[in-house]
C-alpha positions in Angstrom: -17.3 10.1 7.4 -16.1 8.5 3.9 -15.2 5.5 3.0 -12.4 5.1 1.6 -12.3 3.4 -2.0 -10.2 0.4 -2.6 -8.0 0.3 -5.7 -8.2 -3.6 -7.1 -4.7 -3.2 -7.9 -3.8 -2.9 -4.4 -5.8 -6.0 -3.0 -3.6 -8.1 -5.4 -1.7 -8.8 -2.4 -4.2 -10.2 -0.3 -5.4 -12.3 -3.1 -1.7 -14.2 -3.8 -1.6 -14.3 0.5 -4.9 -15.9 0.5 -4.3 -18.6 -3.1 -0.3 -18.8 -1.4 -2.0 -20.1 1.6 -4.8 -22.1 -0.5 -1.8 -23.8 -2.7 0.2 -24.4 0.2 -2.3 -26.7 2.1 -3.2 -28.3 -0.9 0.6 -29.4 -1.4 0.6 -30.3 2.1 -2.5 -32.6 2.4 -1.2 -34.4 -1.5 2.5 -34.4 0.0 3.5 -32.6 -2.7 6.3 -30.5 -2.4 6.4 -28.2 -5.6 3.3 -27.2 -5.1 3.7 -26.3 -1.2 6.9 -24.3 -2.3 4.7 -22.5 -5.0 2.2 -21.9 -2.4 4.9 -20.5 -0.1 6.6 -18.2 -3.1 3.0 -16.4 -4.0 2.7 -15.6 -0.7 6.2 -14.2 0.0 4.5 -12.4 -2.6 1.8 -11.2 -1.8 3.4 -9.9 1.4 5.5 -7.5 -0.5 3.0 -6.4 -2.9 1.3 -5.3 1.1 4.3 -3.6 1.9 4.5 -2.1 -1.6 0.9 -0.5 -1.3 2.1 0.7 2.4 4.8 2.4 1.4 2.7 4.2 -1.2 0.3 5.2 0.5 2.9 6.5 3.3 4.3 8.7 0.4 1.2 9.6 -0.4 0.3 11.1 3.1 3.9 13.1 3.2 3.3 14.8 -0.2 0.3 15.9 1.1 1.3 17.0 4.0 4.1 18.5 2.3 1.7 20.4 0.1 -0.3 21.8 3.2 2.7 23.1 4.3 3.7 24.8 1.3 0.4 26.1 0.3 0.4 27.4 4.3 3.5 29.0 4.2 2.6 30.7 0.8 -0.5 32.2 2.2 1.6 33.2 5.1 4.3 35.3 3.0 1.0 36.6 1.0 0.0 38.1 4.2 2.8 40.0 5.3 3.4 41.2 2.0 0.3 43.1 1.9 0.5 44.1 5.5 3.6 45.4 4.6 2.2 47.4 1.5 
């Protein structure tokens, strides 16, 4: 089994979730309001950057897939041709 690596570009969006969240109690508890909204923002953020790494890594998995195929159907036409022959 391997474990997969994690690219610290892609946890960026946990990180603004997590300070989003922080900033956003913070500017709760102090009644402060700009700083609740800013909290908010980062992680509105943070979300999308998640959705962003998703959707890569979804495209990812189809070119490879995609590749499979096209290697597969290579070696298939590769076949015939020399049974052909």
């Amino acid at each position: 089994m391997q474990i997969p690596r994690i690219d610290p570009t892609n946890a960026l969006g946990l990180v603004d979730k997590i300070v989003g969240l922080g900033k956003e109690i913070v500017g709760t508890a102090t009644n402060q309001d700009r700083l609740k909204k800013a909290g908010q923002v980062q992680q509105d953020k943070g979300t999308e950057r998640i959705k962003a790494v998703q959707a890569q890594l979804k495209a990812d998995s189809h070119e490879a897939k995609a590749s499979a195929a096209g290697q597969a159907q290579r070696s298939a036409q590769n076949t015939k041709e020399a049974v052909n022959s």
